[in-house]
TORBA-462815 format. One record per atom (N, C-alpha, C): x, y, z. Coordinates in Angstrom, 1 decimal. Layout:
<recs>
px/py/pz
X/Y/Z
...
</recs>
This chain:
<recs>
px/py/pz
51.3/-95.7/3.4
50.1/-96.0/2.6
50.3/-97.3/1.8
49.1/-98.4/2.1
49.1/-99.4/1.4
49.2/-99.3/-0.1
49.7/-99.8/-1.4
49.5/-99.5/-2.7
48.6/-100.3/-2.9
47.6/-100.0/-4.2
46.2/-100.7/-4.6
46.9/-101.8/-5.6
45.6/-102.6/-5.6
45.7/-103.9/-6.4
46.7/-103.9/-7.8
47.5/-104.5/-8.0
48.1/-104.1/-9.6
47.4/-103.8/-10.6
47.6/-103.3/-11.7
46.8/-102.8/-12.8
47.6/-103.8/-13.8
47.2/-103.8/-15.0
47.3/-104.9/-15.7
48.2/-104.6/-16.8
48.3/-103.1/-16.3
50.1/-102.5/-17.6
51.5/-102.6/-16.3
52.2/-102.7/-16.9
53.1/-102.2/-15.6
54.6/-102.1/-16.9
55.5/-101.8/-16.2
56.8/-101.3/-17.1
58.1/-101.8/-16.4
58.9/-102.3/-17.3
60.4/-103.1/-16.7
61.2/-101.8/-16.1
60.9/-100.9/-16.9
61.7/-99.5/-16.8
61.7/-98.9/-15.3
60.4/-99.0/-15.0
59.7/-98.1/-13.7
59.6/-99.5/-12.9
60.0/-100.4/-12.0
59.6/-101.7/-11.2
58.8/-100.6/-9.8
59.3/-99.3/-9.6
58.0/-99.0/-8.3
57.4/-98.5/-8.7
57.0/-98.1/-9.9
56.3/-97.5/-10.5
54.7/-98.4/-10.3
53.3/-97.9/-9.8
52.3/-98.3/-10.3
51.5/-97.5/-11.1
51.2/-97.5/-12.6
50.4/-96.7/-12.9
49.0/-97.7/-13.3
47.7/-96.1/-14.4
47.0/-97.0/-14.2
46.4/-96.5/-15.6
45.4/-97.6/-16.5
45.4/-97.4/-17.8
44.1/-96.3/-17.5
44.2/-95.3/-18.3
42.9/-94.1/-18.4
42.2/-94.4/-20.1
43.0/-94.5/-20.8
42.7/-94.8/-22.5
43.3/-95.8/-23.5
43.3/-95.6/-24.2
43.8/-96.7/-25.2
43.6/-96.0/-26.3
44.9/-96.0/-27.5
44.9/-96.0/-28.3
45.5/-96.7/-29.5
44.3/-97.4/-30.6
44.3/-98.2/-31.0
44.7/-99.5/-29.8
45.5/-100.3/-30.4
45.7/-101.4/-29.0
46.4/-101.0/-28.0
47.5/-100.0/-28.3
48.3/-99.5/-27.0
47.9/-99.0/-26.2
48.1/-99.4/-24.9
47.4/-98.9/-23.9
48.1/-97.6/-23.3
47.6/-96.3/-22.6
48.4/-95.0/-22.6
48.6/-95.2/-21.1
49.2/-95.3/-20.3
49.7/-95.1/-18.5
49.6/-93.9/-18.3
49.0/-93.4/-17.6
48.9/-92.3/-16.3
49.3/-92.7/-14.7
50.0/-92.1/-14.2
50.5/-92.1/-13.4
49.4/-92.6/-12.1
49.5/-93.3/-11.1
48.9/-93.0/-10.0
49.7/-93.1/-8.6
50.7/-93.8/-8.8
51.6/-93.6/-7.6
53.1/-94.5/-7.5
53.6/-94.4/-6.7
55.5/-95.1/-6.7
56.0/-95.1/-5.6
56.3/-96.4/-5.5
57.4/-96.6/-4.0
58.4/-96.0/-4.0
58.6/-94.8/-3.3
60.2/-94.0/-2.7
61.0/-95.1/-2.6
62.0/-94.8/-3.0
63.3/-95.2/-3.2
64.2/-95.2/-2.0
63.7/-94.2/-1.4
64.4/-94.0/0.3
63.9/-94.5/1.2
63.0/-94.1/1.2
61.8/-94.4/2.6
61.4/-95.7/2.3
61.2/-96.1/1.2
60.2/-97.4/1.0
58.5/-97.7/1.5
58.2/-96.0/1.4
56.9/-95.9/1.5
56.1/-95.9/0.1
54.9/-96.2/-0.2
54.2/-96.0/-1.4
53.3/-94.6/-1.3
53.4/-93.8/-2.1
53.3/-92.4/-2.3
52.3/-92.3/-3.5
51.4/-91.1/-3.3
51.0/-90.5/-4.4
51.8/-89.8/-5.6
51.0/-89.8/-6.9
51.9/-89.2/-7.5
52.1/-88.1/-7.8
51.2/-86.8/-6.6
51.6/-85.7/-6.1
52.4/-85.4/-5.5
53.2/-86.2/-4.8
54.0/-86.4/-3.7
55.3/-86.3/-4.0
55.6/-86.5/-5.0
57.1/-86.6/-6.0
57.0/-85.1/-6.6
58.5/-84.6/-6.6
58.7/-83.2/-7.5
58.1/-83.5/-9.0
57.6/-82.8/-9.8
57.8/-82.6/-11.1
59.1/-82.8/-11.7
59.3/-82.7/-13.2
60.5/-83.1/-13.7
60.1/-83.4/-15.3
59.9/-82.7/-16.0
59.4/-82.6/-17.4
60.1/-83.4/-18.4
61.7/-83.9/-17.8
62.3/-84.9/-18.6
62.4/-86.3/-18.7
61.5/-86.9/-17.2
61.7/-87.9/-16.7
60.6/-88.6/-17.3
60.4/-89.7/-17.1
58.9/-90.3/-16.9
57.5/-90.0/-16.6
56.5/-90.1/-17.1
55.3/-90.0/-16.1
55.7/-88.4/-16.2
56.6/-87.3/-15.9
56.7/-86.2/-15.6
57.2/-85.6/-13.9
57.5/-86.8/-13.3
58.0/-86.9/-12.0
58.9/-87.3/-12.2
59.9/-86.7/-10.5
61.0/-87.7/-10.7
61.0/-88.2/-9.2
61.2/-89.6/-10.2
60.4/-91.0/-8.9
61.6/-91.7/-8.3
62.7/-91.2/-8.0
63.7/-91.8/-7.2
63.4/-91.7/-6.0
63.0/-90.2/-5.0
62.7/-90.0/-3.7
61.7/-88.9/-4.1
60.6/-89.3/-3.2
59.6/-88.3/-2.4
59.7/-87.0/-2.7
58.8/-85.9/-2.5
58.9/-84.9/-1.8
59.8/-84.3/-0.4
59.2/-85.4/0.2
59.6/-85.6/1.8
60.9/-85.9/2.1
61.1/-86.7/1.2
63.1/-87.6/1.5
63.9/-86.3/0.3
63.5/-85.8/-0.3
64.4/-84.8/-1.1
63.7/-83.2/0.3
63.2/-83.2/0.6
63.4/-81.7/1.4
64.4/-82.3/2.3
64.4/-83.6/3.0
65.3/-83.8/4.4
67.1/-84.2/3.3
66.9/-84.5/2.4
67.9/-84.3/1.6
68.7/-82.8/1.4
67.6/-82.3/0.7
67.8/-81.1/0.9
69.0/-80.4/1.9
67.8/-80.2/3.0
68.6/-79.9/4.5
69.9/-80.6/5.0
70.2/-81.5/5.0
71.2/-81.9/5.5
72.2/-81.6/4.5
71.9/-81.5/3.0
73.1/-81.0/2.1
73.5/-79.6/2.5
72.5/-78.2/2.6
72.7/-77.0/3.1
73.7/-77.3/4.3
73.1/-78.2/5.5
73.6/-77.8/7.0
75.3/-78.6/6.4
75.3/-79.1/5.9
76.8/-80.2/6.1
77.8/-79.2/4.7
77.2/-78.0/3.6
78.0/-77.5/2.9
77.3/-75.7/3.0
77.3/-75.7/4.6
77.0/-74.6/4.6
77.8/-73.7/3.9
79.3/-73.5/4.0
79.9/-72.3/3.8
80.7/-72.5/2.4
80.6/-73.8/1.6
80.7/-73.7/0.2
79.4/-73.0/-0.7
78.2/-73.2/0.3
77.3/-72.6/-0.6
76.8/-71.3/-0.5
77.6/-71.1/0.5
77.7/-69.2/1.0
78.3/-69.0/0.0
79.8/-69.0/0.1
81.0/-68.8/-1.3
80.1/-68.7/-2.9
79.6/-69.8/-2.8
78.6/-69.8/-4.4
77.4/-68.9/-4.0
77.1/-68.6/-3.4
75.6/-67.7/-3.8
76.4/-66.1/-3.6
77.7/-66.2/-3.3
78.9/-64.5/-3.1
79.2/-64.4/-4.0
79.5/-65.2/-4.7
80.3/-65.0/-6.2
79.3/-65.4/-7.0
78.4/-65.5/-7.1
77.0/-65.3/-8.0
76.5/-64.0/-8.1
76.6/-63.3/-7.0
75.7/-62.1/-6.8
77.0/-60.8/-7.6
78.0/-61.3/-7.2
79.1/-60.3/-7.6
79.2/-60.7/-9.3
79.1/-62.1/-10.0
79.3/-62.0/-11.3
78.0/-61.3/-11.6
76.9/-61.6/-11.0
75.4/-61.3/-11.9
74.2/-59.9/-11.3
75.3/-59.1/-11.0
74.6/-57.8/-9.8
73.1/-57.5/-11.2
73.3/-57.0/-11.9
72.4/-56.6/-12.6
71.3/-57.8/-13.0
71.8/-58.6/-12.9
70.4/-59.8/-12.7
69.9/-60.0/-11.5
70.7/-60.0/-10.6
70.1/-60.0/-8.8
69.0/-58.9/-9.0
69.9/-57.6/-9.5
69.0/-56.5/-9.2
67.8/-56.6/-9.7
67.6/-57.1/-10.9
66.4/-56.8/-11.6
65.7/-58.4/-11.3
65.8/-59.1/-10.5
65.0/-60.1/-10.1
64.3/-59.6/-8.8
65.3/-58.9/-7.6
64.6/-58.4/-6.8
63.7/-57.2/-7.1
63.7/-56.5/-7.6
62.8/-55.6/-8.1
61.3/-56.0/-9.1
61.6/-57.1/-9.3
60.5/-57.6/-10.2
59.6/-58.5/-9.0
60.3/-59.1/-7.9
59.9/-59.8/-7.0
59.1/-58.8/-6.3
59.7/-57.4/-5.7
58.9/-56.9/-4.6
57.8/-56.3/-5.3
57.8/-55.9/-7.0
56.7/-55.1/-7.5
55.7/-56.2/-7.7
55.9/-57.6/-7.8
54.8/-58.4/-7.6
54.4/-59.4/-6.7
55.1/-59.0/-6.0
54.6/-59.2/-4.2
54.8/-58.5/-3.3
54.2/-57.1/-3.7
54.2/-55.9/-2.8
53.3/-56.1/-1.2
52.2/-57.0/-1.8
50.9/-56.8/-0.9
51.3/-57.8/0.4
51.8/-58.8/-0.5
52.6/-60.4/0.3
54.0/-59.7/1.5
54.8/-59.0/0.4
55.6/-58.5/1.5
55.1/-57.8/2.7
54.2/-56.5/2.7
53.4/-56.2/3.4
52.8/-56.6/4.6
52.2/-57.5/4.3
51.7/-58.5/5.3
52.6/-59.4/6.1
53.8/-59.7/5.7
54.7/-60.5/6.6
55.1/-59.6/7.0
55.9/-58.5/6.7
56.2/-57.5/7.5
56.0/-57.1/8.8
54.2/-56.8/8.2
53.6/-56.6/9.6
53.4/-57.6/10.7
53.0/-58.8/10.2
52.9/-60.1/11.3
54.2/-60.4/11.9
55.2/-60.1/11.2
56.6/-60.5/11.4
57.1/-59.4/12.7
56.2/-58.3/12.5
56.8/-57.2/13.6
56.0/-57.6/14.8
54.9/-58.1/14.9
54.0/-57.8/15.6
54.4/-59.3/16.2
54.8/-60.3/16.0
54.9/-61.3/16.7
56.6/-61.5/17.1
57.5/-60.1/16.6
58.6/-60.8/17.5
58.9/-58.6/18.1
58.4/-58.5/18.8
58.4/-57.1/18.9
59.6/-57.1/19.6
60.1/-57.8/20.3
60.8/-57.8/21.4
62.8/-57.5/20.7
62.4/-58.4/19.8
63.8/-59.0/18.5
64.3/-57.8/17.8
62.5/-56.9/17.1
62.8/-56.3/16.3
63.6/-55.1/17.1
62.5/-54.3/18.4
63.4/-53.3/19.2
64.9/-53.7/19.3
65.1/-54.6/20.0
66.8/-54.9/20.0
67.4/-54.8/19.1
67.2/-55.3/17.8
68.1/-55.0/16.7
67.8/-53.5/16.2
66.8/-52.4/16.9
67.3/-51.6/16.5
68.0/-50.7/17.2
67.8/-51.1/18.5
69.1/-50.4/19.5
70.2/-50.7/19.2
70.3/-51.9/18.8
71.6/-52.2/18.7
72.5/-52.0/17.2
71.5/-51.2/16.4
71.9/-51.0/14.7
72.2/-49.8/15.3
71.1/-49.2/16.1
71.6/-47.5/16.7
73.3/-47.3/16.9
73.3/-48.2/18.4
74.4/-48.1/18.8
75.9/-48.4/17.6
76.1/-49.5/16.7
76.7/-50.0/16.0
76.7/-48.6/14.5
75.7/-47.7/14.5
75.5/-46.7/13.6
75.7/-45.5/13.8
76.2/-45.4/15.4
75.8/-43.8/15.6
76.2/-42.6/14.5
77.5/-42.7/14.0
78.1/-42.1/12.8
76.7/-41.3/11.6
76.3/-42.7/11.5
74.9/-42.8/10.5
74.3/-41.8/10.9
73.5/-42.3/12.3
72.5/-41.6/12.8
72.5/-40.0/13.4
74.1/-40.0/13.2
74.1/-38.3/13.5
74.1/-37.6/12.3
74.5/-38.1/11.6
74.8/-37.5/10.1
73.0/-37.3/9.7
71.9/-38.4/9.6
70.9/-38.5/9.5
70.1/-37.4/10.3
70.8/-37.4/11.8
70.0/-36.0/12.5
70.2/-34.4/11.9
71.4/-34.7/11.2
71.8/-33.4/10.9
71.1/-32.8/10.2
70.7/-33.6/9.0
70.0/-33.5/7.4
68.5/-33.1/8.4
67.8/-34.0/9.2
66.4/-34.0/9.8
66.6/-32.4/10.2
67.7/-32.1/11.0
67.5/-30.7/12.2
67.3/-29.8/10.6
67.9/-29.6/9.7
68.8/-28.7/8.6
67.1/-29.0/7.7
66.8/-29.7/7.6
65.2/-29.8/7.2
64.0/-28.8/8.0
64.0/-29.5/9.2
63.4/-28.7/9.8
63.8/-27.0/10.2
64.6/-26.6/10.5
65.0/-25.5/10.7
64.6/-24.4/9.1
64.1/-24.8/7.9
64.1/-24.4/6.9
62.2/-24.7/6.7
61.9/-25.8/7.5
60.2/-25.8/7.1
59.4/-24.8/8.1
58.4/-24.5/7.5
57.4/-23.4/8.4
57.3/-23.7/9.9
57.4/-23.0/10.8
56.9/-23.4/12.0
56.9/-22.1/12.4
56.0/-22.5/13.7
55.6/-21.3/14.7
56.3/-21.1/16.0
57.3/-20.3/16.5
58.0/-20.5/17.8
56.6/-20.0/19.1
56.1/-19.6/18.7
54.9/-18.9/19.7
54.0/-20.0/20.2
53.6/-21.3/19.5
52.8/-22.1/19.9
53.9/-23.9/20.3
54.2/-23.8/21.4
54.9/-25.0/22.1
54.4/-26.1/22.0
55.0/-26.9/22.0
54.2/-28.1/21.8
53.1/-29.4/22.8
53.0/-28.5/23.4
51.8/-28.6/24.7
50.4/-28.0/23.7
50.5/-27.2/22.7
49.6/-26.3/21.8
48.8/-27.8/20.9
50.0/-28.6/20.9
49.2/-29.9/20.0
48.5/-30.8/20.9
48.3/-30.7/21.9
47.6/-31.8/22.6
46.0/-30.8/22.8
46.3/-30.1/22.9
44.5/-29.2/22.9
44.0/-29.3/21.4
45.5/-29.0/20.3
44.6/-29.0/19.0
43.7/-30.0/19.0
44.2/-31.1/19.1
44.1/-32.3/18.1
42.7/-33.0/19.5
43.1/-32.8/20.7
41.9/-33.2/21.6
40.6/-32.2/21.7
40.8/-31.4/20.8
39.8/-30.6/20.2
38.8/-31.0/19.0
40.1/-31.7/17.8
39.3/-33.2/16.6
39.1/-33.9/17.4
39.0/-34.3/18.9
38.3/-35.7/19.1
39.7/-36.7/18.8
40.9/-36.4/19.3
42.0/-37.3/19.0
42.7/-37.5/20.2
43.2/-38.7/20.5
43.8/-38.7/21.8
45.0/-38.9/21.9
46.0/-37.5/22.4
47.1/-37.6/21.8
48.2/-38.4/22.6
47.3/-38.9/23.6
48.8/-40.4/24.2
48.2/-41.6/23.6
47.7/-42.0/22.5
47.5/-43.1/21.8
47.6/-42.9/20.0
48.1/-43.8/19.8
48.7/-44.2/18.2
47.9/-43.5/17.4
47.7/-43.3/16.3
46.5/-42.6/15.6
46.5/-43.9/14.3
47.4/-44.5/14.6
47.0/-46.1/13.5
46.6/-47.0/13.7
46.6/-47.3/15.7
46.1/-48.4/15.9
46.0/-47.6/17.7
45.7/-48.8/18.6
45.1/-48.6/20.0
47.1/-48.8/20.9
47.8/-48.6/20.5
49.1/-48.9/21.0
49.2/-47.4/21.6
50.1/-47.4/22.8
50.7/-45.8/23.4
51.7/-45.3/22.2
51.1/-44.4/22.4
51.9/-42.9/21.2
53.6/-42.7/22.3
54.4/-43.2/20.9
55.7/-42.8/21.3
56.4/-41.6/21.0
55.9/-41.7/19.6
56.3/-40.7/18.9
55.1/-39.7/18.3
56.1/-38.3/17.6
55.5/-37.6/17.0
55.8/-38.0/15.8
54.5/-38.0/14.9
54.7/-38.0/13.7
54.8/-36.7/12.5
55.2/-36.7/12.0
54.9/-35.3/11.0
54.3/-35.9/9.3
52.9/-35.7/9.6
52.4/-36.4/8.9
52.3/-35.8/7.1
52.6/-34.8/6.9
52.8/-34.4/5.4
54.4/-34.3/6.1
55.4/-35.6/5.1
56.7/-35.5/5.9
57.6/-34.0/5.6
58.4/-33.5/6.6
59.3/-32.3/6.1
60.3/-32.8/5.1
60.6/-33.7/4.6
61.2/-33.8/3.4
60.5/-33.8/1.8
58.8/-33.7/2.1
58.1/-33.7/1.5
57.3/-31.8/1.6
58.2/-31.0/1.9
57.5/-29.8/2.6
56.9/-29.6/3.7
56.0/-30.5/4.6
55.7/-30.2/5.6
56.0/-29.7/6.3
54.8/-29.0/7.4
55.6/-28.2/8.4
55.7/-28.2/9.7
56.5/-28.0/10.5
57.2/-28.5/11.6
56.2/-27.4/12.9
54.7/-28.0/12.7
53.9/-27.2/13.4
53.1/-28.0/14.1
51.9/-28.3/15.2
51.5/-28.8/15.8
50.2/-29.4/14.4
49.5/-28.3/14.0
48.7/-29.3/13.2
49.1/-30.4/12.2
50.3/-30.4/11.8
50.9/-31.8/11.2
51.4/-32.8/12.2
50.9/-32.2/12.6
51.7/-33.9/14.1
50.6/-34.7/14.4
50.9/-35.9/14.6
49.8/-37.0/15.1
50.7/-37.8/16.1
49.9/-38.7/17.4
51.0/-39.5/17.9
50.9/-40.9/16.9
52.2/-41.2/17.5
52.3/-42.6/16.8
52.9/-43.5/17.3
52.9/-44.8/17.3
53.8/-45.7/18.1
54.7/-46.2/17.0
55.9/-46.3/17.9
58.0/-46.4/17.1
57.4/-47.5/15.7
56.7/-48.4/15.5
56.3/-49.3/15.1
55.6/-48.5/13.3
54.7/-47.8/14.0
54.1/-47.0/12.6
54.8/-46.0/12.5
55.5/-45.2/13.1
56.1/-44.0/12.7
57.4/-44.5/11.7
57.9/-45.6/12.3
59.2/-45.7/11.2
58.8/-46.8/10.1
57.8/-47.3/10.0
57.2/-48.0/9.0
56.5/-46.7/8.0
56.2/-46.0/8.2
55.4/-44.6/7.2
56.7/-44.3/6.8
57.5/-43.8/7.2
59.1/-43.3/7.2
58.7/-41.6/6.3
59.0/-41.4/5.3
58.6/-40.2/4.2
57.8/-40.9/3.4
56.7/-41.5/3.6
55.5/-41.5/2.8
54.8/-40.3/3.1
53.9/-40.3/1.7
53.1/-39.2/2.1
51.5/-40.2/3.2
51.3/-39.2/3.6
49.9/-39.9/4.8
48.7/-40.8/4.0
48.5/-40.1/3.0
47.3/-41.1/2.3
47.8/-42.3/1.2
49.4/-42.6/1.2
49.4/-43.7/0.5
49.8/-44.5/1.9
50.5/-44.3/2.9
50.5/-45.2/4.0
49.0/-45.3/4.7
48.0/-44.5/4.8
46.9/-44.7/5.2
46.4/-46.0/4.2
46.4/-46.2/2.7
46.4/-47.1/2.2
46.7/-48.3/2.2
48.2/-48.6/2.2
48.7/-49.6/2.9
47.8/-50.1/4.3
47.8/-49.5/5.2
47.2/-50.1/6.6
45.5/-50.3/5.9
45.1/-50.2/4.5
43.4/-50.6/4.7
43.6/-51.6/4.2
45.0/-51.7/3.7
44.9/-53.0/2.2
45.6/-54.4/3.6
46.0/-54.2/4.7
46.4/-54.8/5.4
45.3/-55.1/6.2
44.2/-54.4/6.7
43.4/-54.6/7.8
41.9/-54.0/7.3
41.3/-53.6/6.4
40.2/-53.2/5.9
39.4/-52.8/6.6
39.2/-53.5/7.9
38.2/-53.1/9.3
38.8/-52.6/10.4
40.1/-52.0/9.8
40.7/-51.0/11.2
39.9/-50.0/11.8
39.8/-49.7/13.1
38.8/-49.1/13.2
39.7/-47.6/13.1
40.9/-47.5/13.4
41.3/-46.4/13.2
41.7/-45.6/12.0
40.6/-46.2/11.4
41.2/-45.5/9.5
40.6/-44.3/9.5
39.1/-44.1/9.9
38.4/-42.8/10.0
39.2/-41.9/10.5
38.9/-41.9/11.5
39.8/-40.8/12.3
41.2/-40.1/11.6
42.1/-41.4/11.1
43.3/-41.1/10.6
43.1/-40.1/9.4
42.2/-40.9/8.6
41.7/-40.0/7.2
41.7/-38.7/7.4
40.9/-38.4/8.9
40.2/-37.1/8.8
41.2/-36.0/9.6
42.1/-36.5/10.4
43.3/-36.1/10.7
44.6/-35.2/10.1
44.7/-36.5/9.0
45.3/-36.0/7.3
44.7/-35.1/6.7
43.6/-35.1/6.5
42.6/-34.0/5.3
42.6/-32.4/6.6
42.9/-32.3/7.8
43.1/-31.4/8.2
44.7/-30.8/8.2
45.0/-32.1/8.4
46.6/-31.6/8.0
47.1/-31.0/6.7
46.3/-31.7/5.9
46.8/-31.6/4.3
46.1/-30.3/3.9
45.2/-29.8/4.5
44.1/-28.3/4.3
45.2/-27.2/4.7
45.3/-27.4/6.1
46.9/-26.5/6.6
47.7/-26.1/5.6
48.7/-27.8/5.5
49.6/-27.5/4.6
49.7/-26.7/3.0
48.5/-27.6/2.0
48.2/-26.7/1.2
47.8/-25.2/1.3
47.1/-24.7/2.3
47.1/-23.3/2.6
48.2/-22.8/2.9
48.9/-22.9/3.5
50.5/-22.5/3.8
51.1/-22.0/2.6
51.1/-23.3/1.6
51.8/-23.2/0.2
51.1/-22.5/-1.1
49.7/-22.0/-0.8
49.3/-21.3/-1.5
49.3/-19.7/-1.8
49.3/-19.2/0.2
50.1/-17.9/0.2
51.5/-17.8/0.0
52.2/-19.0/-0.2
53.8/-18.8/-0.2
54.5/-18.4/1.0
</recs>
């Protein structure tokens, strides 16, 4: 970018400094910034273009760019990568209770933000995310048996019917008008069963609490209850078309279950 004609203040202090007079008081004239030759590049820059810096001059700081301090930046990370591993380890270990309470203040005010990357983040590397969970599977099995045990020791203790098989839930639910080899969250193939009032939450381990779902929404819901994850997916997509149906799915589920717990 060419720099404009000189202005008629200039400063010994600042030589790439151009600024430009806006007022005057009494005879002194007041400088506002309008732009400064990088120090690196030797380009002429706006004076949005430079970091802030509330102690310096002008309120920027006019040694390098934006642009030559990010590639700064970078090359300082890549050339001290594992001294600044060391320092961000031994940060977290002196200051756990400040980590903690910074992340927690982070996700409660960018619940909606996290949300959304989440989802785009799954949805554009689906391939990445499956692998890494086969491979957390495999690297966890300990975990994950222990995890099945608590699930079986759950279920084994929630209401169910041995008399109605689970061939019983594909007539139910294609009886609401639901199709049970497709997602009930979105248009994806139903992998899973879902248990939509979850059994850690009481639900019961019967055909009318089940919906299908694909690996993607069933372990994203995880033990939510169905109408605050039904909310999430409106606050993510508002024109889903599969929210009705979901709604009305749940309100049958949730009718069941509270009758169940009403006779005891």
């Amino acid at each position: 970018m060419t720099p404009p004609p000189a202005f008629p203040y200039s400063s010994p202090m600042t030589k790439n400094v151009l600024p430009t007079i806006r007022e005057t008081r009494g005879e002194r004239p007041v400088a506002i910034l309008l732009g400064a030759t990088c120090k690196k590049c030797g380009e002429f820059r706006q004076a949005d273009e430079f970091p802030k810096d509330a102690e310096k001059r002008f309120g920027r700081y006019l040694s390098a760019c934006r642009i030559c301090r990010a590639e700064y930046d970078r090359r300082y990370y890549e050339e001290n990568r594992d001294r600044r591993a060391e320092y961000d380890r031994r940060y977290r270990e002196e200051n756990r209770d400040r980590v903690a309470e910074y992340k927690r203040r982070y996700r409660e005010e960018n619940r909606d933000r996290r949300v959304e990357y989440n989802r785009r983040y799954r949805e554009e590397n689906r391939d990445r995310v499956a692998e890494y969970y086969r491979r957390y599977r495999e690297e966890n099995r300990d975990l994950y048996a222990e995890r099945n045990r608590r699930r079986r020791a759950r279920k084994a203790n929630a209401f169910h019917l041995d008399q109605y098989p689970e061939s019983r839930f594909e007539a139910f639910w294609r009886g609401h008008g639901l199709d049970p080899d497709v997602c009930l969250y979105c248009d994806e193939p139903a992998e899973h069963l879902d248990h939509l009032v979850p059994l850690s939450r009481g639900g019961s381990h019967a055909f009318w609490n089940w919906a299908p779902a694909c690996s993607g929404h069933n372990l994203s819901k995880g033990a939510r209850d169905p109408e605050e994850f039904v909310a999430q997916l409106i606050a993510e997509d508002p024109n889903n078309p599969k929210i009705d149906m979901a709604l009305a799915v749940i309100a049958v589920a949730r009718a069941m279950h509270e009758g169940l717990v009403a006779r005891g």
